[in-house]
PDB file of N, CA, C and O in Angstrom:
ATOM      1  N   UNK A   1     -65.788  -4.618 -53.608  1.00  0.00           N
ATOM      2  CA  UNK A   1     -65.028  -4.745 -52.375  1.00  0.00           C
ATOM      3  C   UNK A   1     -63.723  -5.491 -52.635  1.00  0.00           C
ATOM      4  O   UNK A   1     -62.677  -5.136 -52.091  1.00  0.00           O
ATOM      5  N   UNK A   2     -63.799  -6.614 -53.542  1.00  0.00           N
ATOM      6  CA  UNK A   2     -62.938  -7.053 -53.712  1.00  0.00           C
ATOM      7  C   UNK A   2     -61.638  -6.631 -54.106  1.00  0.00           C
ATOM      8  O   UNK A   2     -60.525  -6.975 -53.707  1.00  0.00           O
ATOM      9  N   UNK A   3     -62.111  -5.585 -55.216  1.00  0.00           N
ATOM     10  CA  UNK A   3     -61.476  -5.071 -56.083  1.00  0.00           C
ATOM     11  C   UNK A   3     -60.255  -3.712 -55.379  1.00  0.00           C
ATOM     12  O   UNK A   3     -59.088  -3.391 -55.603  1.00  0.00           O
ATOM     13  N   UNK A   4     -61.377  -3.239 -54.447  1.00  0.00           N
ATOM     14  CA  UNK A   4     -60.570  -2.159 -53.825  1.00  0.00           C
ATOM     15  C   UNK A   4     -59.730  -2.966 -52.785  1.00  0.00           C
ATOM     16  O   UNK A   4     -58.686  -2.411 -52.443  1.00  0.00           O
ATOM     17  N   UNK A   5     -59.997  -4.147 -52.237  1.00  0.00           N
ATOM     18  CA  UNK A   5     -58.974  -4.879 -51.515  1.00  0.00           C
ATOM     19  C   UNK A   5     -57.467  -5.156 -52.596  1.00  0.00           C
ATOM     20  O   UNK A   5     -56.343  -5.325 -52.123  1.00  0.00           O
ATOM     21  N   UNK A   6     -57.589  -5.153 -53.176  1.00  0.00           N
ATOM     22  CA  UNK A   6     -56.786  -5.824 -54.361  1.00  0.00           C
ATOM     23  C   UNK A   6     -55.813  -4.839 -54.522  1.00  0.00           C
ATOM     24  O   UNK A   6     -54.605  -4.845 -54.286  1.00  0.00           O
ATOM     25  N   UNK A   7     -56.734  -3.800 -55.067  1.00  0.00           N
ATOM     26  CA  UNK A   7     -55.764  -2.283 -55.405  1.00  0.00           C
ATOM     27  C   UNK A   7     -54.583  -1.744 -54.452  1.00  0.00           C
ATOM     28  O   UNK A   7     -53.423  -1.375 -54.633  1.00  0.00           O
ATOM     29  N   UNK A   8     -55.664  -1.912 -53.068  1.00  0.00           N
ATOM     30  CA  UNK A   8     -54.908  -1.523 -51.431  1.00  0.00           C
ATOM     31  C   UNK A   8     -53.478  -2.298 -51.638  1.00  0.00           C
ATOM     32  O   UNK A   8     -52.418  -1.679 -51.544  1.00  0.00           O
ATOM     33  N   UNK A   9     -53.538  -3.925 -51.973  1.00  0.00           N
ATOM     34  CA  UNK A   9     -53.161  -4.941 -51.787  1.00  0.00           C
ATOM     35  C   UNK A   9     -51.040  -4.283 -52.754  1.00  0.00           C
ATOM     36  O   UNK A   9     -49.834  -4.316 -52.510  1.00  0.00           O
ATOM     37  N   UNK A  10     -51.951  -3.855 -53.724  1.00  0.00           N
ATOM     38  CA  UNK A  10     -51.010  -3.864 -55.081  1.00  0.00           C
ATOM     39  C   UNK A  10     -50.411  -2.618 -54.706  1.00  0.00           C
ATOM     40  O   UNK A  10     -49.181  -2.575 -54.731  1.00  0.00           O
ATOM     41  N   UNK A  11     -51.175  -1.396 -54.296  1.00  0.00           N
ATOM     42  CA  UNK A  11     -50.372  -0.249 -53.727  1.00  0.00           C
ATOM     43  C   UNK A  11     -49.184  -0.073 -52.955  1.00  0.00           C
ATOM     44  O   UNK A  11     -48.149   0.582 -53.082  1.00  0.00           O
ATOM     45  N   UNK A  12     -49.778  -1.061 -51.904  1.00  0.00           N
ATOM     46  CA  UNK A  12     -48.914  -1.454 -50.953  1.00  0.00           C
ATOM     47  C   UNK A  12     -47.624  -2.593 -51.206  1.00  0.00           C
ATOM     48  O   UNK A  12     -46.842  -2.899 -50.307  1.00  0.00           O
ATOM     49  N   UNK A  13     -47.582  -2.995 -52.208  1.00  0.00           N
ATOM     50  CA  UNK A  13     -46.596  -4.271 -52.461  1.00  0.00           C
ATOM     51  C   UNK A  13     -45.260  -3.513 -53.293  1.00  0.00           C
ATOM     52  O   UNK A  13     -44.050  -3.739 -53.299  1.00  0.00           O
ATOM     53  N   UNK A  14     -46.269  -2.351 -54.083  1.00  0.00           N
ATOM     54  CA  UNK A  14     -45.237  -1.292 -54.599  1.00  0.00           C
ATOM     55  C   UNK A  14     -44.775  -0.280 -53.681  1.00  0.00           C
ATOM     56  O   UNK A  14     -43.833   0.505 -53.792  1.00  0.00           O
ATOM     57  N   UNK A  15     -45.430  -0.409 -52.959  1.00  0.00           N
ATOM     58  CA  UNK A  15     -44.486   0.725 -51.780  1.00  0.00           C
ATOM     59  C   UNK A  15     -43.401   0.398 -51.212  1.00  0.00           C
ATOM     60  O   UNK A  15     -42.350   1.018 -51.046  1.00  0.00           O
ATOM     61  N   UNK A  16     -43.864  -1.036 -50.808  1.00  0.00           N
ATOM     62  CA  UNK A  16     -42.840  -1.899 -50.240  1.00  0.00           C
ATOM     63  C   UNK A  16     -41.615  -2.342 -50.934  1.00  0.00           C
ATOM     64  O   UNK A  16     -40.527  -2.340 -50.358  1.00  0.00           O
ATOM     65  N   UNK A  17     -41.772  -2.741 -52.217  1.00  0.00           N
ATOM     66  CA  UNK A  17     -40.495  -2.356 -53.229  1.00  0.00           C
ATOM     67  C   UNK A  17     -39.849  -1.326 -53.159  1.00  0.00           C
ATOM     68  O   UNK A  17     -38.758  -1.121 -52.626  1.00  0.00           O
ATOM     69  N   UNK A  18     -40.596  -0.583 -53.762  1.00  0.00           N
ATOM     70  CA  UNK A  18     -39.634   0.480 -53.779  1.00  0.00           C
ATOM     71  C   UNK A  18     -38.618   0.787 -52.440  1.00  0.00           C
ATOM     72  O   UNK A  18     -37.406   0.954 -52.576  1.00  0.00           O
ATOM     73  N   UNK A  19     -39.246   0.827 -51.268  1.00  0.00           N
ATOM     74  CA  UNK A  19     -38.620   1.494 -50.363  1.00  0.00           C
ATOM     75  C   UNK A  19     -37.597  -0.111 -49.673  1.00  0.00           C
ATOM     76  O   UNK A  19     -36.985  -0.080 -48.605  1.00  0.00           O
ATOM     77  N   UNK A  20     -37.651  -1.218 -50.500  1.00  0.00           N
ATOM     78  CA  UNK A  20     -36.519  -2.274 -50.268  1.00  0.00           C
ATOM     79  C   UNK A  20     -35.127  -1.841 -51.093  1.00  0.00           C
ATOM     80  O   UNK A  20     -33.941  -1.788 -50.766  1.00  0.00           O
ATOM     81  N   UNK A  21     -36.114  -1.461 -52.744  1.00  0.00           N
ATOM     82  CA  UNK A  21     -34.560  -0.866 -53.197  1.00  0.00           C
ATOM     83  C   UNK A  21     -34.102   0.047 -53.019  1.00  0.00           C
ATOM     84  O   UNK A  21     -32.947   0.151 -53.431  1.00  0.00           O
ATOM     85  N   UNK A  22     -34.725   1.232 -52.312  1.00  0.00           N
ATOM     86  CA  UNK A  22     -34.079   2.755 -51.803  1.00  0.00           C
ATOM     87  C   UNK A  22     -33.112   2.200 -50.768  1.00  0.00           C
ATOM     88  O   UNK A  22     -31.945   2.589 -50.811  1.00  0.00           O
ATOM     89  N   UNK A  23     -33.495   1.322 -49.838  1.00  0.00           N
ATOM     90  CA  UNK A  23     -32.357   1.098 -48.578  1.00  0.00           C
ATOM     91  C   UNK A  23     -31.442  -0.040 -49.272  1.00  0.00           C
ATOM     92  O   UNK A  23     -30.295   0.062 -48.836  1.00  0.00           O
ATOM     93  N   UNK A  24     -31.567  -1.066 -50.186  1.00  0.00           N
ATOM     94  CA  UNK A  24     -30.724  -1.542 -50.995  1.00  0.00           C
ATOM     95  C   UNK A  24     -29.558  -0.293 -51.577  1.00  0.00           C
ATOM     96  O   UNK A  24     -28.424  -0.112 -51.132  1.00  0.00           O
ATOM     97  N   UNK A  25     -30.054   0.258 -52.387  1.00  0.00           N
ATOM     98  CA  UNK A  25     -28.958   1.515 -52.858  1.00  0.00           C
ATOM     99  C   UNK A  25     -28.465   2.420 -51.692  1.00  0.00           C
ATOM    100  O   UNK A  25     -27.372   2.984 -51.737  1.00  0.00           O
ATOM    101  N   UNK A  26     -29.250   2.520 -50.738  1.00  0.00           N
ATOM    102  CA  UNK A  26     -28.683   3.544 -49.558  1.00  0.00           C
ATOM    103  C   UNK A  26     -27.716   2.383 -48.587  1.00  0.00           C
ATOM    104  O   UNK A  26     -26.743   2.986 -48.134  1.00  0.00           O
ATOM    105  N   UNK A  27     -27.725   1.297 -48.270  1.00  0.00           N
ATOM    106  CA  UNK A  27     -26.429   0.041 -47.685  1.00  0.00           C
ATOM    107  C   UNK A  27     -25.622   0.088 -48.890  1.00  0.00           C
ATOM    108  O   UNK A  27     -24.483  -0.135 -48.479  1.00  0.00           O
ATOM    109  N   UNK A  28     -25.572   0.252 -50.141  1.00  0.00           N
ATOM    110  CA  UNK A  28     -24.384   0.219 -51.157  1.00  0.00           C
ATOM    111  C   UNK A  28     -23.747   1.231 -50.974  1.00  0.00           C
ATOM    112  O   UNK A  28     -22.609   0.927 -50.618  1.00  0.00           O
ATOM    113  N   UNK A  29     -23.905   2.386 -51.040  1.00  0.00           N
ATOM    114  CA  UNK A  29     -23.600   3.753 -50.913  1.00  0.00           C
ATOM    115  C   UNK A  29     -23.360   4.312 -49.501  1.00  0.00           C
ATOM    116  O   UNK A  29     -22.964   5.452 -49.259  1.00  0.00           O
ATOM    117  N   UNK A  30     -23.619   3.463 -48.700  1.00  0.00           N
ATOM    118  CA  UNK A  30     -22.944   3.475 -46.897  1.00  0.00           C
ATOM    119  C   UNK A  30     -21.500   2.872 -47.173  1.00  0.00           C
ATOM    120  O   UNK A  30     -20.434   3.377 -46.819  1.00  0.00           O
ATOM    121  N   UNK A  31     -21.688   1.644 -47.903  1.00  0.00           N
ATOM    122  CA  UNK A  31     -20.845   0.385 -47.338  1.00  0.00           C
ATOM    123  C   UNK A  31     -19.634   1.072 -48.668  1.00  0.00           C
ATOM    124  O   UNK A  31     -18.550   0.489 -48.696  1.00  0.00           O
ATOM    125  N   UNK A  32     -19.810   2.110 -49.577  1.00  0.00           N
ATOM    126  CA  UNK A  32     -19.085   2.640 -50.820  1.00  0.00           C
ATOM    127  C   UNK A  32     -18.141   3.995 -49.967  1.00  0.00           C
ATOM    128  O   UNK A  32     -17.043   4.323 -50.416  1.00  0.00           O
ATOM    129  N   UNK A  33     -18.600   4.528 -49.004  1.00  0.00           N
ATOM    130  CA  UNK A  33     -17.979   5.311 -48.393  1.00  0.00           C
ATOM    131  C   UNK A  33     -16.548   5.042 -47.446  1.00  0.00           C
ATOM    132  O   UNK A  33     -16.453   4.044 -46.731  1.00  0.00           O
ATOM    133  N   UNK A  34     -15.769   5.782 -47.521  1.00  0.00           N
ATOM    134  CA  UNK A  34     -14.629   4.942 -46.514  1.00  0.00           C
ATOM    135  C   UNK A  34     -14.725   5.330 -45.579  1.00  0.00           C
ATOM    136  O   UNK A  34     -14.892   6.492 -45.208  1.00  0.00           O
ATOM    137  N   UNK A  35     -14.585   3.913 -44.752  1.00  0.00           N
ATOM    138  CA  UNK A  35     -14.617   4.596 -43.043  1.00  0.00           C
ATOM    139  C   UNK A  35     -13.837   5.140 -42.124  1.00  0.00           C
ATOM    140  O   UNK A  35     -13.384   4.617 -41.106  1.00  0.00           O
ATOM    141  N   UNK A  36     -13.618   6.881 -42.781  1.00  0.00           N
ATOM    142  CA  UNK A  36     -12.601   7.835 -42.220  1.00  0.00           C
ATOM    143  C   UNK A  36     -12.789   7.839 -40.726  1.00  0.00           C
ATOM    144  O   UNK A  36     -11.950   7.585 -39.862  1.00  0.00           O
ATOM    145  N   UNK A  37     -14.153   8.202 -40.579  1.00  0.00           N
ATOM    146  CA  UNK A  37     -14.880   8.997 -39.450  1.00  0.00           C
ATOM    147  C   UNK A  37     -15.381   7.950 -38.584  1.00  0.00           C
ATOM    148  O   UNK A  37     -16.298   8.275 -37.830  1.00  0.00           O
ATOM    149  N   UNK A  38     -14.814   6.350 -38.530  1.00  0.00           N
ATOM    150  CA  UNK A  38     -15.142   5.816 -37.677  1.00  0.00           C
ATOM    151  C   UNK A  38     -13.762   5.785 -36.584  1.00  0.00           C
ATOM    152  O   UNK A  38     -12.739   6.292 -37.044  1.00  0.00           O
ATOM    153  N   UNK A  39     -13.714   5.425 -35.688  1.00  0.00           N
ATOM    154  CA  UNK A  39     -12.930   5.266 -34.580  1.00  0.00           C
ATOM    155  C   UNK A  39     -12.211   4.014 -34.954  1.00  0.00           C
ATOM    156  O   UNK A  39     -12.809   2.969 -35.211  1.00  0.00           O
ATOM    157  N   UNK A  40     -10.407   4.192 -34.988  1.00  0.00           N
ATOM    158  CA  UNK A  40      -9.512   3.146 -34.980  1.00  0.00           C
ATOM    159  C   UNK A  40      -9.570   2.226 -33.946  1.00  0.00           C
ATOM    160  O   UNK A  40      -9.418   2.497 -32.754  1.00  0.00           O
ATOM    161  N   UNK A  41      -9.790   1.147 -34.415  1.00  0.00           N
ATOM    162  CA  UNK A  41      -9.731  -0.004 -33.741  1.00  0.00           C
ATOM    163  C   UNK A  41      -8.349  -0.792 -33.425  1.00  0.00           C
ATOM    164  O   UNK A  41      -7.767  -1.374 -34.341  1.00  0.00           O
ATOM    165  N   UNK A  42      -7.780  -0.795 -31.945  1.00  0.00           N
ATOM    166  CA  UNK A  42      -6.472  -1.132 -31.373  1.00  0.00           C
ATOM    167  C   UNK A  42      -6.687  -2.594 -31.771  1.00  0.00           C
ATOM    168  O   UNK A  42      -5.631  -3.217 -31.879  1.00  0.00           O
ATOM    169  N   UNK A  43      -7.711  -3.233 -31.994  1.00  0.00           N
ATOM    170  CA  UNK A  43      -7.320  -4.501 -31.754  1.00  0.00           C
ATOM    171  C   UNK A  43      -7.216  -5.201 -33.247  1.00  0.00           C
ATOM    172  O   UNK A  43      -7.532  -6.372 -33.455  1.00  0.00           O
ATOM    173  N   UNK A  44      -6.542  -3.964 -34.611  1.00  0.00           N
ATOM    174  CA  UNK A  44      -6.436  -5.014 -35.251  1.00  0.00           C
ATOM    175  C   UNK A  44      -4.973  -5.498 -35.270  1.00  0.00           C
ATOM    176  O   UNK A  44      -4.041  -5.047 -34.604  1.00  0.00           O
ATOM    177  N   UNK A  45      -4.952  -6.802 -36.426  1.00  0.00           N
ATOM    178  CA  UNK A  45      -3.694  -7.336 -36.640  1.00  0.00           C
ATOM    179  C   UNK A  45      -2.639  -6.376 -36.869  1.00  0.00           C
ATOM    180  O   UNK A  45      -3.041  -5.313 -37.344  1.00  0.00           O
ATOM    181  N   UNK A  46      -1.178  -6.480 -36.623  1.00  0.00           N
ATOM    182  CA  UNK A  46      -0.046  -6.015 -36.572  1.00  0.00           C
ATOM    183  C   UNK A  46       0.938  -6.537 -36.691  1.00  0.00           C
ATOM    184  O   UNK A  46       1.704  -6.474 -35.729  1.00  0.00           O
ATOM    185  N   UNK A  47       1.358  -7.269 -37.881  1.00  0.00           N
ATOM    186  CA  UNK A  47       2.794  -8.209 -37.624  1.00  0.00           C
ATOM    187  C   UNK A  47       3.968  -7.779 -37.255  1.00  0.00           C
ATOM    188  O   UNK A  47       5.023  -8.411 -37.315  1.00  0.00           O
ATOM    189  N   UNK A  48       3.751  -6.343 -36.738  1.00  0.00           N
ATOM    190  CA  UNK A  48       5.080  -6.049 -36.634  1.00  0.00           C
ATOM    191  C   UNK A  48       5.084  -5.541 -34.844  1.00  0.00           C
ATOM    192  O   UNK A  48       5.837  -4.764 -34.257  1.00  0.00           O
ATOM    193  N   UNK A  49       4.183  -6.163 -34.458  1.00  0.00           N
ATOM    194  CA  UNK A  49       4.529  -5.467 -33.062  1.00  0.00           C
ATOM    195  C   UNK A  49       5.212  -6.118 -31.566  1.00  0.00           C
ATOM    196  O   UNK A  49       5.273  -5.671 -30.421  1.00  0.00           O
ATOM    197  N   UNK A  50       5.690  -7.426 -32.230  1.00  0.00           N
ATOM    198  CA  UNK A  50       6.548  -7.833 -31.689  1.00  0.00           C
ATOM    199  C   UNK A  50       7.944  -6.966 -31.729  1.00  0.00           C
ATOM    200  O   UNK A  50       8.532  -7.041 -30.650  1.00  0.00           O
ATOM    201  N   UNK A  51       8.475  -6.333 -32.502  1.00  0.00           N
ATOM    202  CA  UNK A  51       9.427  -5.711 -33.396  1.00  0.00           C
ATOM    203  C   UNK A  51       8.843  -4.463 -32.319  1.00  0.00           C
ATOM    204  O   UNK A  51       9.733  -4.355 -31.475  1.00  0.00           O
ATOM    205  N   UNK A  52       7.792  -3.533 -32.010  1.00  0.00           N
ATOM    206  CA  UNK A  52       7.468  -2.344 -31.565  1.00  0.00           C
ATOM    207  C   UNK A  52       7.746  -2.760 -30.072  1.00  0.00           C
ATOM    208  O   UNK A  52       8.272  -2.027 -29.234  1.00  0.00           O
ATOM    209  N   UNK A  53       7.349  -3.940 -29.889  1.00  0.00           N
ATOM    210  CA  UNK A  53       7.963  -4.565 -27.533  1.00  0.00           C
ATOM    211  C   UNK A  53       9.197  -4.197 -27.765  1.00  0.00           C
ATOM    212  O   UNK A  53       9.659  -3.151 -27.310  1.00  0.00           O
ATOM    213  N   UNK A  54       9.882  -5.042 -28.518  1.00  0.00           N
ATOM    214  CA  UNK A  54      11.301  -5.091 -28.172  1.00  0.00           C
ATOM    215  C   UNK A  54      12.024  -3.779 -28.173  1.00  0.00           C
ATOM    216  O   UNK A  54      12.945  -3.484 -27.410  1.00  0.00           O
ATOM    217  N   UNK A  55      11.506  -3.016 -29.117  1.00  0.00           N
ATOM    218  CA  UNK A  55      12.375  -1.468 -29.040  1.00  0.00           C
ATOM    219  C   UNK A  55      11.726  -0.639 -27.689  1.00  0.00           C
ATOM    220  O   UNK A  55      12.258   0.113 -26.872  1.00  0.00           O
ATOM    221  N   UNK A  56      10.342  -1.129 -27.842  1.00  0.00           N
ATOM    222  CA  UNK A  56      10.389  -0.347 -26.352  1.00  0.00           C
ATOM    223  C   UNK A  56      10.801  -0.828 -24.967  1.00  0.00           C
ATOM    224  O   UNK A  56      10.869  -0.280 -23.867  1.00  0.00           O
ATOM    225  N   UNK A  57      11.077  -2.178 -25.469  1.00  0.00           N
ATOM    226  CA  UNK A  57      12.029  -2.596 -24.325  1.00  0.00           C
ATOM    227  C   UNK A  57      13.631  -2.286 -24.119  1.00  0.00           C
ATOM    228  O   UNK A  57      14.371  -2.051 -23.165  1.00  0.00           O
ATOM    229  N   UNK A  58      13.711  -2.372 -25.054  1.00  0.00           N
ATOM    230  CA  UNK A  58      15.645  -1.773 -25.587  1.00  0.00           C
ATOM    231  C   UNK A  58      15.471   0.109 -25.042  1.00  0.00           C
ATOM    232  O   UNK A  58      16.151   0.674 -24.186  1.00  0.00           O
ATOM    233  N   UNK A  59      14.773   0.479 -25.562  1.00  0.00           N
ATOM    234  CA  UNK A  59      14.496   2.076 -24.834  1.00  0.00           C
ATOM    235  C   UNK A  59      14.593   2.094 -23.689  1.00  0.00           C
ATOM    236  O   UNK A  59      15.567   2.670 -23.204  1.00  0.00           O
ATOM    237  N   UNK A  60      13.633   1.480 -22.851  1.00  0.00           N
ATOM    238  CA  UNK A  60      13.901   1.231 -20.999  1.00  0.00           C
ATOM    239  C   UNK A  60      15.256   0.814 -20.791  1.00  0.00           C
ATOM    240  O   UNK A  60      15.665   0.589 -19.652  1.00  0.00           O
TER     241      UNK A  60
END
């Protein structure tokens, strides 16, 4: 009884590996892709858009 507890025990500890380093290599190979196909985000930095008011203020 013991023994087959053990085995269960060890089966399972290798399953569980393995499938830590499959999603380990599958987050490398997400995070390795560029993110074409995500949606531009307005709110990043821009040092120049003080420079983009003023011309569209000079336009008006």
């Amino acid at each position: 009884m013991f023994v087959r507890k053990s085995r269960h025990f060890t089966e399972f500890a290798f399953i569980l590996f393995i499938v830590c380093v499959f999603s380990c290599f599958l987050a490398k190979a997400f995070l390795l892709v560029p993110s074409v196909h995500l949606p531009h985000n307005d709110l990043e930095f821009n040092p120049d858009s003080d420079e983009q008011v003023n011309v569209l203020i000079e336009d008006n």
